[in-house]
C-alpha positions in Angstrom: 97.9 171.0 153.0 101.5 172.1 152.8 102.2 171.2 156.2 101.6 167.4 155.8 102.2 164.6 152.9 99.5 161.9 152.8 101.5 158.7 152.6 98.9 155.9 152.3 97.4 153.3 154.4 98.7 151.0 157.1 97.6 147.4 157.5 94.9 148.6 159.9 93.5 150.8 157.2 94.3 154.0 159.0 95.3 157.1 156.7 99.2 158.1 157.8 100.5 161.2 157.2 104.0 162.2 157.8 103.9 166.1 159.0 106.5 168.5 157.0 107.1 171.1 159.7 110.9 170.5 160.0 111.2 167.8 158.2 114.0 168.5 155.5 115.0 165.3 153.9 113.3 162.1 152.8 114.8 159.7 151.7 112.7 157.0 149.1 114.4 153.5 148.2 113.8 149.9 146.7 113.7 148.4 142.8 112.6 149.7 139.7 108.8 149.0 139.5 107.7 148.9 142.9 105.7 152.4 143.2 108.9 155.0 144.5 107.7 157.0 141.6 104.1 156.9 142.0 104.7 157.7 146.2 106.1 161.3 144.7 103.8 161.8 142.3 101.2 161.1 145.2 102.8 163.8 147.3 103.3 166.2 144.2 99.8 166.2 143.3 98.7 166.9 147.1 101.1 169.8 147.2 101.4 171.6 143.7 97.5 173.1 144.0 99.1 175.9 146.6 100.8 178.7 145.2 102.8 178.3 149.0 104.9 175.6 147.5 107.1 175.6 144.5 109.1 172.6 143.3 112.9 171.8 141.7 113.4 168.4 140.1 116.2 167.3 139.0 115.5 163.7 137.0 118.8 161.2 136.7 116.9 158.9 135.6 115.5 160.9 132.7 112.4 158.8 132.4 109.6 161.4 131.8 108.1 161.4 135.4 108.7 164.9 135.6 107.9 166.3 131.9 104.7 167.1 132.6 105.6 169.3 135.4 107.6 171.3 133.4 105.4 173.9 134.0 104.7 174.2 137.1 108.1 173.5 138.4 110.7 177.0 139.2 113.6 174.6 138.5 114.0 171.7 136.5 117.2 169.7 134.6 117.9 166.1 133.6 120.9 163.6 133.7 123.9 165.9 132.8 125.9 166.8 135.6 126.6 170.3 134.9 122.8 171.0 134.2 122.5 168.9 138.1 124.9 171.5 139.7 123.1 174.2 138.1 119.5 173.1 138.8 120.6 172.3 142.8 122.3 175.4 142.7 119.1 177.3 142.8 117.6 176.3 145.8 120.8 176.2 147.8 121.5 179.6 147.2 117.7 180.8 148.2 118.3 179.0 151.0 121.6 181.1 151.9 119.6 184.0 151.7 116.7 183.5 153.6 119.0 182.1 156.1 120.9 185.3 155.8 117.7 187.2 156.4 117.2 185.6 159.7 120.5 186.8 161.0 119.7 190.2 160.0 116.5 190.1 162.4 113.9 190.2 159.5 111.3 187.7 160.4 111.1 184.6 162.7 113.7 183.0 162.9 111.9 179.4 162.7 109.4 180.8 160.0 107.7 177.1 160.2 105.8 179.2 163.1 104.3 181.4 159.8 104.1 178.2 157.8 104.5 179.0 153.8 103.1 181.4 152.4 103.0 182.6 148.5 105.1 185.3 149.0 107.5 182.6 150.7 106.8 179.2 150.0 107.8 176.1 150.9 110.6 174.6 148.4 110.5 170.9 147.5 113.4 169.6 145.2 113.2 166.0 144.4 116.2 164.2 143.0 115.6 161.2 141.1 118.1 158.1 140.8 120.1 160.8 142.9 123.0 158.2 142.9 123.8 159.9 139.4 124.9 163.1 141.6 126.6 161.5 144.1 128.7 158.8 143.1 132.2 160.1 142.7 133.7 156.3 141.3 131.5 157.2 138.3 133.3 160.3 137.4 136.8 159.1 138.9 139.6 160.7 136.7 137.2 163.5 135.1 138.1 166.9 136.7 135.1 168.4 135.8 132.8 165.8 136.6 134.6 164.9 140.0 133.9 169.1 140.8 130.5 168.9 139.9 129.7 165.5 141.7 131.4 167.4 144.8 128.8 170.3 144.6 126.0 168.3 144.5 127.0 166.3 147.4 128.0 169.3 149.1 124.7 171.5 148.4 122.5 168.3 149.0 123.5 168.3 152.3 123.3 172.0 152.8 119.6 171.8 152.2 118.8 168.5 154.4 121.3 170.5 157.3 120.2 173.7 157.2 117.0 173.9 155.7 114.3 173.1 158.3 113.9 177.1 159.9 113.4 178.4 156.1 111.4 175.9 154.2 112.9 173.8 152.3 112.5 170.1 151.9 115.0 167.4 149.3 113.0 164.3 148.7 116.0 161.5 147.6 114.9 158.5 145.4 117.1 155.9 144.6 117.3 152.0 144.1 120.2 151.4 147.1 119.9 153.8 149.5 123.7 152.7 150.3 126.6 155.5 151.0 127.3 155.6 147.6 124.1 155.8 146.4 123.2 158.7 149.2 126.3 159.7 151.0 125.8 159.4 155.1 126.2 162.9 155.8 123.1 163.4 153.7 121.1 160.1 154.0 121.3 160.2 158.4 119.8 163.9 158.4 116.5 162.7 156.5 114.0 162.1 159.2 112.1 160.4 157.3 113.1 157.1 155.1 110.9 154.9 153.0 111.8 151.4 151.6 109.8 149.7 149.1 111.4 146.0 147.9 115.4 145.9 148.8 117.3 142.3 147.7 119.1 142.4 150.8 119.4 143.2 154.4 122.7 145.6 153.9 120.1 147.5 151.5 117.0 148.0 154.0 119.6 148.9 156.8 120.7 151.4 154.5 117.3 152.9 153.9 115.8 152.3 157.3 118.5 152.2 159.8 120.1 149.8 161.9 116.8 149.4 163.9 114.9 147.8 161.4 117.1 144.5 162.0 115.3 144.2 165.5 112.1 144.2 163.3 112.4 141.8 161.0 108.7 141.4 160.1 108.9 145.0 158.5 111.6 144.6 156.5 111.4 145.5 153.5 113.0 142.3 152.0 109.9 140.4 152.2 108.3 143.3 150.0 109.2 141.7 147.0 106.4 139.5 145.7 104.9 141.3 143.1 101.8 141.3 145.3 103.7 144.0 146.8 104.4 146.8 144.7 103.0 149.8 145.9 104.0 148.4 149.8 106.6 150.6 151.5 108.1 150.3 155.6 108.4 153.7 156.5 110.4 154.7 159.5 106.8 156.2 161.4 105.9 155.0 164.9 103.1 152.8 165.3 102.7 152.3 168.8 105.6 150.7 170.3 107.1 149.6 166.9 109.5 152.9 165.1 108.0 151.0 161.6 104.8 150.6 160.0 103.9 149.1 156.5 101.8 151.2 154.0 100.3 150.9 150.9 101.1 154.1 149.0 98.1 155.8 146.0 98.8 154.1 143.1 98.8 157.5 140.2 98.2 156.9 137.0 100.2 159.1 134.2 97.1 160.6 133.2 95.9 161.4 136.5 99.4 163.2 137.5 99.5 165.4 133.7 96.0 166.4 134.6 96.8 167.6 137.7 100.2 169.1 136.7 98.4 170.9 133.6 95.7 172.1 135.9 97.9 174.1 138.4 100.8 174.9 136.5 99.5 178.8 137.2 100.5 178.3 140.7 103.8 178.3 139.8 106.4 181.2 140.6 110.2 181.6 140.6 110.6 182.5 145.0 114.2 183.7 144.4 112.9 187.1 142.8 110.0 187.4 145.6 110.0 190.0 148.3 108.3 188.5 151.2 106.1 190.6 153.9 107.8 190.6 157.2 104.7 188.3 159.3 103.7 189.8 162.8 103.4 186.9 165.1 100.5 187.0 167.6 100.1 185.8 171.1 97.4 183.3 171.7 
């Protein structure tokens, strides 16, 4: 359903889903090892069976997560920072023109009243260990580096600003979800933040807001027995409380290349589609 992501299950065993419609930035945070990865490869493999949603990833981290989604992926790059500024490029400047479309009168202008379709799908670009992209002390004293850095930064928050009316949705992972990690401008327009295990208080703060120190039972500090992995505190309401735990699918390798291999004919580049013009009906 590319309207919704299945997260997991709370502690009451209830099934939460976090609903896409205008939703243009998560933000994913906590250790190595404590299921960030397997939460997006959860959410890739409910998404990549419709030909309504096409994916960018861009892989800091350069692990392999994302190899075998090579092929069903429009965009893809690793770790070097020109390849990052080229990759992130892509989307951003499908977003200008869809965006540019709108003002010209062709279509709705919130198109989330459509909902994605193949000839105009919903864009997901996931950026993994996106701190690599971001953090400018890295690259201090490199020209080229500093520019590229600056572009990232820059179209990153582009997408998260501007992207809810034309589809487009920037899932961030990193261990700190600190400003230099995810710069504000970018990490506060996310409406939806996940923390699995953080060391300290600063660090869940960064990932969940300033609200989750009136919570301190959901913080995601006490996430770190190894019991844990796989736990997350996602900023969802759960009654009265803006926080709820959740134990995310735990995905096998296996499971995700099968899955990958199995719809990489969905795949299609949307910058060289010509979408119909939808006619919108009165119920």
């Amino acid at each position: 359903d590319p309207t919704r992501l299945d997260v997991g299950r709370d502690e009451f065993g209830t099934d939460r889903y976090a609903p896409i419609a205008g939703l243009t930035g998560v933000s994913v945070v906590g250790l190595p090892g404590y299921g960030k990865t397997s939460l997006v490869l959860s959410w890739l493999m409910q998404l990549a069976g419709s030909g309504a949603v096409q994916f960018v990833f861009v892989d800091l981290k350069s692990g392999g997560d994302y190899r075998d989604w090579q092929d069903r992926a429009w965009a893809s790059c690793g770790d070097e920072l020109d390849e990052v500024a080229a990759t992130l490029e892509k989307p951003h400047d499908l977003m200008r023109e869809r965006l540019r479309a709108v003002g010209t009168g062709t279509g709705p202008r919130n198109r989330w009243h459509v909902g994605p379709t193949e000839d105009y799908p919903l864009v997901v670009t996931v950026v993994d260990e996106c701190h690599g992209a971001f953090d400018l002390d890295a690259v201090r004293g490199d020209k080229q580096g500093e520019a590229h850095v600056r572009a990232c930064r820059y179209m990153c928050g582009q997408l998260v600003k501007k992207g809810r009316s034309v589809l487009f949705l920037t899932i961030f992972l990193t261990q700190k979800g600190t400003s230099d990690a995810i710069p504000t401008a970018i990490r506060d327009n996310c409406g939806l933040g996940l923390s699995f295990a953080v060391k300290t208080k600063d660090a869940a703060v960064a990932g969940l807001g300033e609200r989750i120190k009136e919570y301190p039972s959901y913080c995601p500090t006490g996430l770190r027995d190894r019991s844990m992995i796989g736990v997350t505190t996602a900023s969802m309401m759960t009654g009265a409380d803006p926080f709820v735990r959740i134990r995310v699918p735990f995905i096998s390798e296996d499971a995700a290349a099968d899955r990958a291999l199995a719809t990489a004919s969905m795949r299609s580049d949307p910058s060289g589609l010509v979408p119909a013009v939808p006619r919108l009906v009165a119920v």
